[in-house]
SEMARLO-318606 format. One record per residue (C-alpha): y, z, x. Coordinates in steps of 0.5 Angstrom, whole numbers, padded with zeros to 4 digits, always signed. Each point is the difference from the previous one (the first is absolute). Last residue first. Layout:
! SEMARLO-318606
YZX...
//
This chain:
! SEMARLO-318606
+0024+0018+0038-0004-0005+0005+0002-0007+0001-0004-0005-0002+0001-0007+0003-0005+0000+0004-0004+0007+0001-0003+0000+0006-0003+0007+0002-0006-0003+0004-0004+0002-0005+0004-0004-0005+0000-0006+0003-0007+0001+0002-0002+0000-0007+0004-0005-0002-0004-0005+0004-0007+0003-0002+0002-0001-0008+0002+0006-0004-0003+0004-0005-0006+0000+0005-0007+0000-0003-0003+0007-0002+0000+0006+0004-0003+0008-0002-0007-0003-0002-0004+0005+0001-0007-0002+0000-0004+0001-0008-0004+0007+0000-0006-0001-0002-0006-0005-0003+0002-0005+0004+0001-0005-0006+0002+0005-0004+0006+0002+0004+0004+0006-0002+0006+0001+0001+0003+0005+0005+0006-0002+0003+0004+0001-0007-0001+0008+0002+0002+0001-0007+0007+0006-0001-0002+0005-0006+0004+0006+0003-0005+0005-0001-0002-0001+0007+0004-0005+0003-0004-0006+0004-0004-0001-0007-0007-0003+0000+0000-0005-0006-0002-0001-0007+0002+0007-0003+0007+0001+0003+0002-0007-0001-0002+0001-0008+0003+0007-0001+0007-0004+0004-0002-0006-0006+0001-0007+0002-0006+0000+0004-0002-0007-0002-0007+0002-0004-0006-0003-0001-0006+0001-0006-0006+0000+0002-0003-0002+0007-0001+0004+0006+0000+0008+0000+0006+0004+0000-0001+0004-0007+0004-0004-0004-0004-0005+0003+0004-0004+0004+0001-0008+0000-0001-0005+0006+0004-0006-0001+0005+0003-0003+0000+0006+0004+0001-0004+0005+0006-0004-0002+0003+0008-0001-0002+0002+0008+0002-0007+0001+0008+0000-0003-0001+0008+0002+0001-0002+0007+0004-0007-0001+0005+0005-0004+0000+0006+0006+0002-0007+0004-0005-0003+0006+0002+0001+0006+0003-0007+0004+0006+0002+0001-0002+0007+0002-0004-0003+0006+0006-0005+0003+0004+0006-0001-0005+0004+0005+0003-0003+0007+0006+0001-0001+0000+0007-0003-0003+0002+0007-0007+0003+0001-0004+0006-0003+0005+0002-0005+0002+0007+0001+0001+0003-0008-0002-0003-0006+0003+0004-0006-0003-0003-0007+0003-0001-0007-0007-0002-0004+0002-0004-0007-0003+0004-0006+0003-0004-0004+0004-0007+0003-0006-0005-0002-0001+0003-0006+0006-0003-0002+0006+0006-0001-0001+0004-0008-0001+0007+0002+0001+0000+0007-0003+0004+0007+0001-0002+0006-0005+0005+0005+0002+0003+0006+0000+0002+0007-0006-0003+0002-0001+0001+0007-0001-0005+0006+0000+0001+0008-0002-0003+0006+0002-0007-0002-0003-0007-0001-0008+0002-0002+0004+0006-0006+0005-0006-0003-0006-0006-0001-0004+0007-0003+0006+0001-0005+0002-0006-0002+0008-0001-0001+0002+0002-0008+0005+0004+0004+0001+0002+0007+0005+0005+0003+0000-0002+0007+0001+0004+0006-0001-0001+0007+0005-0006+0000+0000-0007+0004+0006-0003+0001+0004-0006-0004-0005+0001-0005-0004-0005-0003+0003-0003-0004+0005-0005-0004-0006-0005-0001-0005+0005-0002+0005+0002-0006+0001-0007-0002-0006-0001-0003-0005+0007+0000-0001+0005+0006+0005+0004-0001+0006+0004+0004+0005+0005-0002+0005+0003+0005+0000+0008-0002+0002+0004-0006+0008+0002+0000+0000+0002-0008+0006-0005-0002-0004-0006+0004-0006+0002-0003+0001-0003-0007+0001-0007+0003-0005+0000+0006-0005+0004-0002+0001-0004-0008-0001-0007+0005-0006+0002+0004-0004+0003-0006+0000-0006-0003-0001-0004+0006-0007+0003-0001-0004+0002+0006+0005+0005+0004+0002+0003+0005+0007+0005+0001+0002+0002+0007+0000+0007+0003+0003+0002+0007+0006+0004-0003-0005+0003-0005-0005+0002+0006+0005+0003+0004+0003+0004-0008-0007+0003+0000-0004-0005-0007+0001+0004-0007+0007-0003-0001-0004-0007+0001-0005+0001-0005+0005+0003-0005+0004-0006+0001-0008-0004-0001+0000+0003-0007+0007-0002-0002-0001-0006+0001-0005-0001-0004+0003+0003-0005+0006-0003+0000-0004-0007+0000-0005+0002-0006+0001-0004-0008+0002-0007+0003-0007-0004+0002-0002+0004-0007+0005-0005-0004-0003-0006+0003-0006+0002+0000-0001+0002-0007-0002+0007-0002-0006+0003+0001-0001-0004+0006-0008-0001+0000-0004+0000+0007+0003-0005+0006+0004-0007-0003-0002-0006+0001+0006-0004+0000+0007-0002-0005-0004+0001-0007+0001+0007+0000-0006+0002-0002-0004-0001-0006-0004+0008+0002+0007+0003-0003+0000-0004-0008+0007+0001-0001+0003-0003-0005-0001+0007-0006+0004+0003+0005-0004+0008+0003+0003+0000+0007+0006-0003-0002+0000+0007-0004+0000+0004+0006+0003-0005+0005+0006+0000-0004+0002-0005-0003+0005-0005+0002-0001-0002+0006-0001-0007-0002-0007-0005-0001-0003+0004-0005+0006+0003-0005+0003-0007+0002-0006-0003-0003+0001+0002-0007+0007-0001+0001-0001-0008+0000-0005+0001-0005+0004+0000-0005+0005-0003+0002-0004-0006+0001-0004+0001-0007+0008-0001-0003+0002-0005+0004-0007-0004-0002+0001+0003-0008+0006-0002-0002+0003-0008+0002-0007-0002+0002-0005+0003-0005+0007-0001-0005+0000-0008+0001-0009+0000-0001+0001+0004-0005+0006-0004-0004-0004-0006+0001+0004-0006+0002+0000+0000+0007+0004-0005+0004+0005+0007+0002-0005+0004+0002-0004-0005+0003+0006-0002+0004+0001+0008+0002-0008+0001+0002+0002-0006+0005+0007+0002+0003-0003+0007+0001-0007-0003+0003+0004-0003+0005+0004+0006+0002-0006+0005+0000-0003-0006+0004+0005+0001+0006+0001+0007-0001-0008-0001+0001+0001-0002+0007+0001+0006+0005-0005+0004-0003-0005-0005+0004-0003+0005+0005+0001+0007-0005-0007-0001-0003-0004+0003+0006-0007+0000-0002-0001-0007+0006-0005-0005-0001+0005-0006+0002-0002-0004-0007+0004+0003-0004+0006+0002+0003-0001-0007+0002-0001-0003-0006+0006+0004-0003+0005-0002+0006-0002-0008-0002+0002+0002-0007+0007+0002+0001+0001-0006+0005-0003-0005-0004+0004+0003-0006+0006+0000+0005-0001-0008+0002+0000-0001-0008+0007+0000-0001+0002-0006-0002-0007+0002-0005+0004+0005-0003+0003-0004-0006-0007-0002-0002-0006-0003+0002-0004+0006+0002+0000+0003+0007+0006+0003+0000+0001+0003-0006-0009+0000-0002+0000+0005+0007+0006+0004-0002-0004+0002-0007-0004+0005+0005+0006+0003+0003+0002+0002-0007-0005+0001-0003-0004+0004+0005+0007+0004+0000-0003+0005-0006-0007+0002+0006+0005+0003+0004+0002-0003+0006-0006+0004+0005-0004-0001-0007-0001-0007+0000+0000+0000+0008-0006+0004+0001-0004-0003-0005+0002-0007+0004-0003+0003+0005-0006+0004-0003-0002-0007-0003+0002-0004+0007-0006+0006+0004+0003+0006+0004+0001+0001+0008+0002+0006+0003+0007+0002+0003-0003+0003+0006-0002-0007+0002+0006-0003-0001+0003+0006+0003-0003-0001+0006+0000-0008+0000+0008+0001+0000+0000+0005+0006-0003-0004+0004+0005-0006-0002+0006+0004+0001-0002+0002+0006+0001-0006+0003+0000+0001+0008+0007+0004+0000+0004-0006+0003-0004-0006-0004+0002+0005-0006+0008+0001+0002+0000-0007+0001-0002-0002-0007+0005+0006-0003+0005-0004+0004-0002-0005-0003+0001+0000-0008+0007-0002-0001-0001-0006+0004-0005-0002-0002+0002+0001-0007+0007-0004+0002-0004-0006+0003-0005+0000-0007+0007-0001-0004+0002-0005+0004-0007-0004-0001+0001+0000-0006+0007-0003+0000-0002-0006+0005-0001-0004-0006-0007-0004+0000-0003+0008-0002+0005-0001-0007-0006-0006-0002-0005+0007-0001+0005+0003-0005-0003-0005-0005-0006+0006+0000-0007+0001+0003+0003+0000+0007+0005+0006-0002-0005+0003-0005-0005+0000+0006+0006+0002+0005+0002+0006-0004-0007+0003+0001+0000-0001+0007+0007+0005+0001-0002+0004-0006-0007+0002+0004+0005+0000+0007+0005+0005-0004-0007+0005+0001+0004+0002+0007+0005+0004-0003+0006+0001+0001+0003-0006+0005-0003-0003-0004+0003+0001-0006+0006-0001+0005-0002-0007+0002-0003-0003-0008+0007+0003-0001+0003-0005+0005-0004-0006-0001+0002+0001-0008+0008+0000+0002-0002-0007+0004-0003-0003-0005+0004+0001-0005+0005-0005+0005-0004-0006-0004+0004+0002-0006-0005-0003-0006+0004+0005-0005-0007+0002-0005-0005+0000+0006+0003+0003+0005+0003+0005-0004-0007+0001-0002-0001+0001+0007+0005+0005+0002-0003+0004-0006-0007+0000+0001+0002+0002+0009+0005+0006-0004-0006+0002-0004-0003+0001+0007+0005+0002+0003+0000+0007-0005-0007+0001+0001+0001+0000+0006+0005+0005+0001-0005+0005-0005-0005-0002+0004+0003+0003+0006+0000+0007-0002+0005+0005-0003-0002+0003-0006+0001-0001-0007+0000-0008+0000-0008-0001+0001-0002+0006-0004+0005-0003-0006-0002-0007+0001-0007+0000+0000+0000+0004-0006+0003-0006-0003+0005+0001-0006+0006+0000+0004-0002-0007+0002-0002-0003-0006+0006+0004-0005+0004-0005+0006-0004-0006-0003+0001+0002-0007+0008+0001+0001+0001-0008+0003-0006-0002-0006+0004+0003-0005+0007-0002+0002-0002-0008+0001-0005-0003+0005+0003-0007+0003-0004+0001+0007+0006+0003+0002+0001+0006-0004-0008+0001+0001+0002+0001+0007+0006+0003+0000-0004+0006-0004-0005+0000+0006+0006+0001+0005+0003+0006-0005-0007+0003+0000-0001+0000+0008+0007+0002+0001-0001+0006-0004-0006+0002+0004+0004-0002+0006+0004+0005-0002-0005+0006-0001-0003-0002+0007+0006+0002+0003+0002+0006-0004-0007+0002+0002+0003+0003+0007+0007+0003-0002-0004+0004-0005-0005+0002+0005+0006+0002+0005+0000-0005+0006+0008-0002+0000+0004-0005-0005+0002-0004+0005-0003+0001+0007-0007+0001-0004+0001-0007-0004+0002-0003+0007-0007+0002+0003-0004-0001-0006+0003-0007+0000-0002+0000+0008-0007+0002-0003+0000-0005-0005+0001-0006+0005-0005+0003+0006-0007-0003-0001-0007+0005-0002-0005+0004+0001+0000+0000+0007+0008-0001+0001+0005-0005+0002+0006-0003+0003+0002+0008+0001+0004+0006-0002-0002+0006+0001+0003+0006-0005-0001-0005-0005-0008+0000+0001+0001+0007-0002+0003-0001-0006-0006-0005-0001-0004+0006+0001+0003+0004-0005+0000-0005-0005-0008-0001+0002-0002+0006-0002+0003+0000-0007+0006+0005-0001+0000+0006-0004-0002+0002-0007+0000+0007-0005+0007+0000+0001+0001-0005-0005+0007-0004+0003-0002-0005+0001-0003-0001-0007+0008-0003-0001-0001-0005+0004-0005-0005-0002+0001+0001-0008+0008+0001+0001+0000-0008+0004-0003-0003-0005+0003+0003-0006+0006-0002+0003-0002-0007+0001-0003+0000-0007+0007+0001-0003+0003-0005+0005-0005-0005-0002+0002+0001-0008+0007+0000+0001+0000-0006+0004-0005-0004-0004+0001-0007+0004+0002-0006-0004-0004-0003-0006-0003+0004-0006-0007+0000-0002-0006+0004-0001+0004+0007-0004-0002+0007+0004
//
């Protein structure tokens, strides 16, 4: 690749385009590998369209909805989606460095960039709202610096409406929004807040946004609730380990590259004209550092931005340099390093290995995690690839269980569960097997319930046995999920039979709103293995373990089938009592106590049921 050159290279940017698009789609088609849990639930988040969401505002969902009407729900047709943006993304970040006066090599570099990022290719190879709001946000950096170079006050109109529908798809565009007016207040673009432009430009996010603002104050909040949950089950995390995390998130070869963008656009060269998205670059990692959270994904947005700045930079020292190791360093070797490396990560970040060998990669170290959230015991391969390895199976194992019911029972019968994840691959592979209604109690499932009568059977999954045995007459274990590769969470997943509840549905959906999942349960038998470690031969002290192994649980723990290595999670030990700890069946609500009513009286507001 030669530094220099002037126009944009079209053959080139097709090419890497092309390869861009392949490399997202074509592991598709492995048949070791399904959907994400949460495509199957923002699938059935298009069944009921609504001004908002638990977890999360509607835009993306009415673009899945219009996707789906188009192209169909297949899983191909569905990652086609976030393949193109992913395209997009690497063309608005080869824009950018075109229009910060970057030549061929740096447009080409900077698109190498975002192919090359891990991040990039998980986030942009499975339907989820980040991979929309990565793109709009390297859409909001683009506008901007448009702003920047052309001085054309309407820009800022058309940046009021992005920075809107970015909220419209995810809340955390409210850190980009508060970043973007420190670098606005700390640059010239400060005088334009005398014209009505700005001002403009905030009425139309305003009003893009507010529905989903009503929506809240109508449902009593229940984002913010859900947001402080998952900000503590993420864990926190020092600066150092944050910034290490980003480092390899992006593929440590891009550090140069988006390291660099800090000196072009805040040093005093030509990049100081667009010194307001260095402040916004490095404003957004100061965050991410200093906010404590593990995850590295929140600021993926900005680096396209940065990756452009550092292009133009490296192709300027490239250019200037006069000694020939220092010009092949930058011409040769970084592209080089950055293919490299960018396929050694595509073997580990997409669904292109079988579990089998995915399990035994040279990257994977399987007590790191996977960087998103504390997770339960050891995934043998990576979180994001074993959270896509089980849903047929586990469909299946619940058909057999509702076949098995008496043909009375099964017309009566509802699916309940505790993980949006089960709800959504019921729904969306039951439809073809006739399985019952599914409900669950997590995000936006709780909200959608309860039943519209009271049933006498209820098949439940992953529900807390003793909370099902106090509130119906009758509760068998049915069967045991079993798979090779899932999360540990998902393994030896009890599938019960409740029958005859003691009191109707509506009373009891407040309660199981607030039942603690089979995820929090092992998350806290886990945490108290941690603080409290087990001899191998049971007593206290030595070595912990996380009961990530069926051999491990079996050991451990009482079982609740026999032979079967199921944990009684209601049992751990409590060392400062010296016995049995108190049953901790419930935990905080999901939701706050006005959204709670709602949905026990039946109000769904603005959902409507599939």
């Amino acid at each position: 690749m030669t530094v220099g050159g002037r126009g944009p290279p079209t053959a080139l940017m097709a090419a890497l385009s092309l390869a861009f698009l392949l490399l997202l789609l074509l592991p598709t088609l492995s048949p070791y590998y399904g959907f994400y849990s949460d495509e199957l639930y923002y699938l059935a988040c298009a069944d009921r369209p609504a001004l908002g969401y638990v977890d999360h505002p509607p835009f993306f969902v009415y673009v899945l909805w219009l996707h789906r009407a188009l192209v169909g729900d297949s899983l191909l047709a569905l990652r086609l989606l976030p393949a193109l943006l992913g395209v997009l993304t690497a063309l608005l970040t080869g824009w950018m460095a075109r229009r910060l006066g970057g030549g061929r090599f740096a447009q080409a570099l900077a698109m190498l960039a975002v192919i090359a990022s891990p991040q990039c290719q998980v986030l942009f190879s499975f339907f989820s709202v980040n991979c929309l709001e990565l793109l709009l946000w390297a859409t909001t950096c683009a506008v901007l610096l448009e702003l920047l170079r052309s001085r054309r006050s309407p820009l800022w109109v058309v940046l009021g409406g992005v920075l809107g529908i970015s909220l419209l798809t995810k809340h955390t565009t409210l850190l980009l929004v508060a970043d973007l007016a420190v670098a606005v207040l700390l640059s010239p673009l400060r005088r334009d807040l005398r014209s009505p432009w700005p001002w403009l430009g905030a009425l139309v996010a305003v009003a893009i946004v507010s529905p989903n603002v009503h929506w809240q104050a109508a449902h009593g909040w229940p984002s913010i609730a859900f947001y402080r949950g998952i900000a503590a089950s993420n864990g926190a995390t020092s600066a150092v380990a944050q910034l290490g995390r980003q480092l390899v998130a992006q593929n440590p070869a891009t550090l140069p590259i988006w390291g660099s963008s800090l000196c072009f656009f805040l040093g005093p060269g030509r990049g100081r004209r667009s010194r307001p998205l260095g402040w916004l670059f490095l404003g957004m990692l100061l965050i991410a550092l200093a906010g404590g959270q593990s995850r590295a994904d929140r600021i993926a947005g900005i680096f396209p931005v940065a990756f452009a700045g550092g292009a133009v930079f490296l192709e300027s020292v490239g250019t200037s340099a006069r000694g020939r190791l220092v010009r092949a360093a930058i011409a040769y070797v970084l592209p080089a390093v950055l293919v490299a490396t960018g396929l050694m990560a595509a073997t580990l970040m997409l669904p292109i290995l079988p579990p089998e060998l995915l399990a035994k990669h040279p990257l994977y170290d399987p007590e790191a995690g996977s960087g998103w959230r504390v997770e339960v015991g050891t995934n043998r391969i990576p979180y994001h690839l074993a959270n896509r390895t089980h849903w047929k199976a586990f469909v299946a194992t619940v058909a057999r269980v509702v076949e098995a019911l008496e043909p009375a029972q099964r017309e009566d019968a509802i699916l309940l569960t505790d993980y949006f994840g089960h709800a959504g691959a019921l729904e969306y592979y039951g439809r073809e097997q006739g399985l019952p209604p599914v409900y669950s109690s997590m995000t936006g499932y709780f909200l959608w319930g309860p039943p519209g009568h009271s049933p006498q059977t209820v098949i439940a999954i992953g529900i807390d046995e003793d909370f099902l045995r106090a509130h119906f007459e009758s509760v068998s274990v049915a069967t045991l999920f079993r798979c090779d590769y899932c999360p540990p969470v998902v393994d030896d997943l009890p599938i019960l039979v409740a029958r005859f509840p003691k009191e109707p549905f509506s009373e009891l959906w407040p309660e199981i709103g607030r039942l603690e999942s089979r995820r929090e349960r092992m998350l806290r038998l886990q945490e108290s293995h941690e603080r409290f470690p087990l001899k191998e031969d049971g007593g206290s002290g030595g070595r912990a373990r996380t009961g990530t192994s069926r051999e491990d649980r079996g050991r451990e723990l009482p079982s609740r089938a026999p032979g079967r290595g199921f944990p009684d999670l209601g049992s751990q030990w409590d060392r400062s009592s010296g016995g049995p700890a108190r049953n901790t069946a419930t935990r905080t609500p999901r939701l706050s106590s006005s959204a709670m009513r709602a949905a026990a009286s039946g109000s769904t507001a603005g959902c409507t049921r599939a």
